[in-house]
C-alpha positions as CSV (number, residue, x, y, z in Angstrom):
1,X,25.9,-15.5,8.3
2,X,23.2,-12.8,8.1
3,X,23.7,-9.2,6.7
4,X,26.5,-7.3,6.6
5,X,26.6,-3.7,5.1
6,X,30.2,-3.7,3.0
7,X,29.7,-7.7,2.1
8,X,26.0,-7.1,1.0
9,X,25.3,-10.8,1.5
10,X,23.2,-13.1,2.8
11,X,22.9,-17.0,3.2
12,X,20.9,-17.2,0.4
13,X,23.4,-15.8,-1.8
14,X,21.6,-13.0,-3.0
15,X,23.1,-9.4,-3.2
16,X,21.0,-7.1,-1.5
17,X,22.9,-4.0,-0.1
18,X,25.0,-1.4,-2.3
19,X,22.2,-1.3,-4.9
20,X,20.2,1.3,-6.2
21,X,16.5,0.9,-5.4
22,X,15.2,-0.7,-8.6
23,X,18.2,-2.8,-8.5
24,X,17.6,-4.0,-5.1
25,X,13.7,-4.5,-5.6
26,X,14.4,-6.2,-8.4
27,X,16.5,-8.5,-6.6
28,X,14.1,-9.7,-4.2
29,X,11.0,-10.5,-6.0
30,X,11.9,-13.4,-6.7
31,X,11.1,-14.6,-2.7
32,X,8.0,-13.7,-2.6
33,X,6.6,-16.2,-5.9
34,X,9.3,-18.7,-5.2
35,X,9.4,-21.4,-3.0
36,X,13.0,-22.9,-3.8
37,X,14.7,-21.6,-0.7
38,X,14.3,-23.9,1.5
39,X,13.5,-24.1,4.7
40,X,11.1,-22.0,7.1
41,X,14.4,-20.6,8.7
42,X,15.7,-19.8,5.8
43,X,12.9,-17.8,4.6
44,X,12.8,-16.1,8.2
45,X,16.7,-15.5,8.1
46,X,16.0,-13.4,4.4
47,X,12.9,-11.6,5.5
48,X,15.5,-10.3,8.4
49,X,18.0,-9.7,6.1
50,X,16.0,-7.9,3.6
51,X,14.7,-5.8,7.2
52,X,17.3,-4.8,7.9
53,X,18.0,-3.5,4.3
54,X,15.0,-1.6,4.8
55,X,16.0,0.0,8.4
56,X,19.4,1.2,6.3
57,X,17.5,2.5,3.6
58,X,15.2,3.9,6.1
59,X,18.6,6.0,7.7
60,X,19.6,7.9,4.5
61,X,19.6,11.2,4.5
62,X,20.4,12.1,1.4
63,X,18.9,12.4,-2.3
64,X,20.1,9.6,-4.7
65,X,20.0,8.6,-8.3
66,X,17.2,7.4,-9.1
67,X,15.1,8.2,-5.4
68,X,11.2,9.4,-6.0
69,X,11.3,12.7,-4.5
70,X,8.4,15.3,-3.0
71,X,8.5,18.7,-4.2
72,X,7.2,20.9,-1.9
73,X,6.2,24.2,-3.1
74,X,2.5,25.1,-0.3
75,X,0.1,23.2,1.1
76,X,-1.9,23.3,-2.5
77,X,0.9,22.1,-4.8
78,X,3.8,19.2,-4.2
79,X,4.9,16.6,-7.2
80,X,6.2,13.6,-6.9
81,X,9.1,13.3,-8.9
82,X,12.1,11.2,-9.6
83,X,16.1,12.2,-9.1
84,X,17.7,12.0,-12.2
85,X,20.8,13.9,-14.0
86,X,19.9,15.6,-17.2
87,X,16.1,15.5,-16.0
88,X,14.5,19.2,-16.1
89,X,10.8,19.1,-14.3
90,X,8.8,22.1,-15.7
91,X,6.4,24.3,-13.0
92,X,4.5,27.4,-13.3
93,X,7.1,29.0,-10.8
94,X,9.9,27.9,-13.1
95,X,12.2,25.3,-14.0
96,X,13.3,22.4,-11.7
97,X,16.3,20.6,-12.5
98,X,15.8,17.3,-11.1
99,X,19.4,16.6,-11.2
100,X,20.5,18.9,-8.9
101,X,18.9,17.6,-6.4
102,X,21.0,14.3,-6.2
103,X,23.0,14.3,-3.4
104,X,21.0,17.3,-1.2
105,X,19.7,16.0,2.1
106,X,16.0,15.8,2.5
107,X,14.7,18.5,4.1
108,X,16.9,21.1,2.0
109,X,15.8,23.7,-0.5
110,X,16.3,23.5,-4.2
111,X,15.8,27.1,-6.4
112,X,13.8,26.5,-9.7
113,X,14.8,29.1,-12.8
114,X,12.4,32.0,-11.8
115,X,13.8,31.8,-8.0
116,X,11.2,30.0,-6.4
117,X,12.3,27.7,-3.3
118,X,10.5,23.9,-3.6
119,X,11.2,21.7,-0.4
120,X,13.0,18.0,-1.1
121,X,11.1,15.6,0.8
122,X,10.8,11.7,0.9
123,X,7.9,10.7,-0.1
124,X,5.3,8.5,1.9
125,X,3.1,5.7,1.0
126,X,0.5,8.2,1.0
127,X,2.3,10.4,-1.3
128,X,2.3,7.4,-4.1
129,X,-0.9,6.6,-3.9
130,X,-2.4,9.7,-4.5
131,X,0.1,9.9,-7.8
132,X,-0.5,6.4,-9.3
133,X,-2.1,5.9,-12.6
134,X,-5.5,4.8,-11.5
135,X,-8.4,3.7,-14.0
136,X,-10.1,2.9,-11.5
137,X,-11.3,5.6,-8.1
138,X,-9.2,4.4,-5.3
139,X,-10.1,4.8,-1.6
140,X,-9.3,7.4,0.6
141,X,-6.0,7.8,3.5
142,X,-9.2,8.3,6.1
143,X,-11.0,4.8,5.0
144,X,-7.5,3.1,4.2
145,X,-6.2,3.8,7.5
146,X,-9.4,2.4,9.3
147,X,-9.2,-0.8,7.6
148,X,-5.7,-1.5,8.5
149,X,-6.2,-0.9,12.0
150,X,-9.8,-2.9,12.4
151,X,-8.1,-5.4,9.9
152,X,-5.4,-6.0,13.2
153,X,-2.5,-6.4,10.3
154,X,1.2,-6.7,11.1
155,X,4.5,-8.5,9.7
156,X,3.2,-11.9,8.4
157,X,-0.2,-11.5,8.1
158,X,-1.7,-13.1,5.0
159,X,-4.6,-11.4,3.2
160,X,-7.0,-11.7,0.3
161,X,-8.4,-8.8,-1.6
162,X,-11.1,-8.7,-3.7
163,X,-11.3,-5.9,-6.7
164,X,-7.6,-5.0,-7.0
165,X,-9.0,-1.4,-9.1
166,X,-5.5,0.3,-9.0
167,X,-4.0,-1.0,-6.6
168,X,-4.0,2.2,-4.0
169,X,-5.6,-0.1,-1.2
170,X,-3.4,-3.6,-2.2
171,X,-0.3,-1.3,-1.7
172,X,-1.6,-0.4,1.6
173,X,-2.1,-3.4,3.0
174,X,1.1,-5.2,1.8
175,X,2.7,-1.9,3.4
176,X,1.1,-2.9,6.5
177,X,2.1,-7.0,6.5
178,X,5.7,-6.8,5.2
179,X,8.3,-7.9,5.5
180,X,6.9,-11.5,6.4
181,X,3.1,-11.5,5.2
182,X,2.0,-11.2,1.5
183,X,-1.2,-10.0,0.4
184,X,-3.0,-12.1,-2.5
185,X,-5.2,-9.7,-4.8
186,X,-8.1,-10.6,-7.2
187,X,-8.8,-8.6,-10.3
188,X,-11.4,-10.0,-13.1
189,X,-10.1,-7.1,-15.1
190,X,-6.8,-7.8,-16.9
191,X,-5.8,-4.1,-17.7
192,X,-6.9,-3.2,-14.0
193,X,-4.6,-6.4,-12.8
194,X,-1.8,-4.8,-15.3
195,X,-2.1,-1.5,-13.9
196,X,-2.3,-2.4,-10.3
197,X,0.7,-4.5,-10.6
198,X,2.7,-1.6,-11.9
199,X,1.7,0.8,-9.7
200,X,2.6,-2.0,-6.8
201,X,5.9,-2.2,-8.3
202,X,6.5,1.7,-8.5
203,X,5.7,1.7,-4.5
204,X,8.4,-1.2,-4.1
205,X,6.1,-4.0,-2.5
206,X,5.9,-6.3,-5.5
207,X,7.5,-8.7,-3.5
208,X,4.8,-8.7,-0.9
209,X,2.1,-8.6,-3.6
210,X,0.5,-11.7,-5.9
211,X,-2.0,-10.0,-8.3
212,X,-4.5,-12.8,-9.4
213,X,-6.9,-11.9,-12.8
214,X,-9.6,-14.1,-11.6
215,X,-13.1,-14.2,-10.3
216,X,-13.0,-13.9,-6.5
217,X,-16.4,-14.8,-6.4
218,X,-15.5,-18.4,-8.0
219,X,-13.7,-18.6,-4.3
220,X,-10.0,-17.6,-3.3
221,X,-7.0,-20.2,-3.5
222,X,-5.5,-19.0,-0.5
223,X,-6.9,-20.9,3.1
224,X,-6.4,-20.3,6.6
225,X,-6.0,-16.4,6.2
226,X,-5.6,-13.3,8.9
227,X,-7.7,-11.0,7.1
228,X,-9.7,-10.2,4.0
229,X,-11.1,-7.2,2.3
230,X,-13.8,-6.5,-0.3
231,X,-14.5,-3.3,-3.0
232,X,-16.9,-4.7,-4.9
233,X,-20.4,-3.3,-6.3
234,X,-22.1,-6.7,-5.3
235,X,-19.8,-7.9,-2.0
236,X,-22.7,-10.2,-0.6
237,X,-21.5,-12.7,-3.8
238,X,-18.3,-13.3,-1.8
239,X,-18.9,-14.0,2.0
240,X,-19.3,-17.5,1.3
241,X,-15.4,-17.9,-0.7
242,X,-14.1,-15.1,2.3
243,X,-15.8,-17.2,5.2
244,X,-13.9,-20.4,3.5
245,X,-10.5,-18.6,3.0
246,X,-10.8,-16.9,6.7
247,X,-9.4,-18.7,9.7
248,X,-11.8,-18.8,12.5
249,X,-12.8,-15.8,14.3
250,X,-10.0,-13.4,12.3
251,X,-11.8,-10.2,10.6
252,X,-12.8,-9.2,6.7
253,X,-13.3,-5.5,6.1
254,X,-15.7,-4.3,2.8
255,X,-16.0,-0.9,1.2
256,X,-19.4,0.1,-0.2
257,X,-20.2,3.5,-1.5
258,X,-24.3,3.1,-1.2
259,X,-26.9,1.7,2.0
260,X,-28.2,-0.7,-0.5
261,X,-25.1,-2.4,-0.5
262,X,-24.4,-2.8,2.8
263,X,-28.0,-3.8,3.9
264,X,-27.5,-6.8,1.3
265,X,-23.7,-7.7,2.5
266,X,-25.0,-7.2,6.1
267,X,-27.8,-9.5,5.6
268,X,-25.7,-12.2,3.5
269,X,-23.0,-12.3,6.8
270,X,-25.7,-12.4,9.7
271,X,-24.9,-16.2,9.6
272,X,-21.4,-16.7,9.2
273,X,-19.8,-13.7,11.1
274,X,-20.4,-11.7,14.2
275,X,-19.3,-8.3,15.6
276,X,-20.4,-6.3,12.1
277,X,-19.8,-3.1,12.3
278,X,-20.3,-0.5,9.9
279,X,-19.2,3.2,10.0
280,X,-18.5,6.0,7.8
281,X,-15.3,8.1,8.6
282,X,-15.0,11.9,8.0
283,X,-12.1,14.3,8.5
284,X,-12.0,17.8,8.5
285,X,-8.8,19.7,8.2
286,X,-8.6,22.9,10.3
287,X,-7.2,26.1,8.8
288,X,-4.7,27.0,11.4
289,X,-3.7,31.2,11.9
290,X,-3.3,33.3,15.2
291,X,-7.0,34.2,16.0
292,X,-9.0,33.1,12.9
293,X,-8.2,29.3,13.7
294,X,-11.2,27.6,11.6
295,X,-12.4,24.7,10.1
296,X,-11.6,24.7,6.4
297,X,-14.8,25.5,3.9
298,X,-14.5,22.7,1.8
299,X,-14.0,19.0,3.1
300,X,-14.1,15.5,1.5
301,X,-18.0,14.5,2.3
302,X,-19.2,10.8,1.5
303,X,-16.7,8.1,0.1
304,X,-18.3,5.0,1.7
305,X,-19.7,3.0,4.3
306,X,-17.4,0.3,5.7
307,X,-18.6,-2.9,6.9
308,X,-16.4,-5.0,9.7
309,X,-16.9,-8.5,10.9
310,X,-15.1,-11.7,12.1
311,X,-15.6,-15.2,10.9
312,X,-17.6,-17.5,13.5
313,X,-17.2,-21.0,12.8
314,X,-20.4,-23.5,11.9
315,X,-21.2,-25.4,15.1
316,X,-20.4,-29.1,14.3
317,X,-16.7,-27.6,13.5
């Protein structure tokens, strides 16, 4: 039967198109903790639907109720802010009357009180992460990005995490896995697991997200899994419940801010993984104008060191 936009229904029965974004999210969290429906192919034939959902969503144009919004005022200041009538969002170049901008087309202009243009734009994942309530210090785009693409994720990939913090990084990688995969998250912490859970859901990718407030050093529930990923102060506590979890040869990523810890998680994997790897990343943004082109002044320096390796199986397996 499939998806139809006008019918908004799937074989499953649930109603997934004509809703507003809470509404829809809403809607589908229940498939991600919920095994009820069915078969495989059934699972598959949702995921598509609810794909094809997101390709739609992906194709609007315009500001609706309810939408998290980018105002763009310079390169220094930009809020993330939500669409709503009888909202007023105050600046120090004026007043911004968030529901006026319901119904403009991203891209547009919108005029605060004192005159001052602010740019609507749609927000990325980038752009919510950087906003989220965080307790805890979350890692950088520059490591984030590094450890998706050495972590090989796509649709379906399962992961664990170990040390939720805010949730910045989980959000990340469920990003990278939906709509098929599902990331599994520990957090001893149960405020940080509270947080992280409602900073997931702010992002929409509860559905792809099972925040656990347990020990991951205790070992991980999850088996046979594509990839895993560690921030930790003591990561060398968990190679031996991330080597069970792993399937063989797939990678596990860890973020340490110090060389004392990764000469202690390097030394704890020499045994159970090969290909380590650890780098730092930096960027440097360049200040771009007709003959003074520059590197900017100031820069992010140190954040961490991250450590990459792949599971190698034990020799009578």
């Amino acid at each position: 039967m499939g998806c139809a936009r006008g019918s908004a229904r799937c074989c499953s029965g649930w109603i997934l198109l004509g809703l507003r974004e809470h509404q829809y999210y809403h809607c589908r969290r229940p498939y991600a903790n919920c095994s009820a429906y069915g078969t495989k192919a059934l699972r598959r034939e949702v995921c598509q639907c609810l794909e094809k959902y997101d390709a739609v969503e992906r194709r609007m144009t315009a500001v609706r109720e309810g939408d998290f919004v980018l105002l763009y005022l310079d390169e220094r200041k930009r809020w993330l802010v939500r669409a709503k009538e009888g909202v007023e969002f105050q600046t120090h170049r004026g007043i911004v009357k968030l529901g006026e901008i319901v119904g403009k087309p991203f891209g547009s202009c919108i005029r605060s009180s004192l005159g001052f243009e602010f740019h609507v734009l749609p927000p990325t994942l980038a752009d919510h992460i950087v906003n989220i309530r965080r307790p805890t210090q979350i890692l950088y785009d520059k490591d984030i990005a590094l450890v998706l693409f050495r972590l090989g994720l796509r649709s379906g990939s399962i992961v664990v995490e170990a040390g939720t913090g805010s949730g910045a990084m989980t959000a990340a990688l469920a990003n990278a896995v939906r709509p098929e995969g599902h990331v599994y998250s520990y957090e001893i912490r149960h405020e940080f697991a509270e947080i992280a859970t409602r900073n997931v859901a702010k992002m929409g990718l509860e559905q792809y997200v099972t925040v656990k407030n347990n020990d991951a050093k205790l070992g991980f529930e999850e088996e046979n899994v594509d990839a895993a990923f560690i921030d930790l102060e003591d990561p060398w506590e968990l190679i031996d419940s991330v080597h069970a979890a792993l399937k063989g040869g797939y990678p596990m990523a860890s973020f340490s801010p110090t060389v004392n810890q990764v000469e202690k998680i390097v030394e704890a994997m020499k045994e159970k993984f090969v290909d380590l790897d650890t780098v730092e990343c930096f960027v440097r943004s360049i200040r771009v104008e007709k003959g003074k082109t520059r590197p900017r002044t100031l820069m992010i320096g140190h954040t961490g060191y991250l450590t990459f390796a792949r599971k190698i199986l034990e020799k009578n397996q």
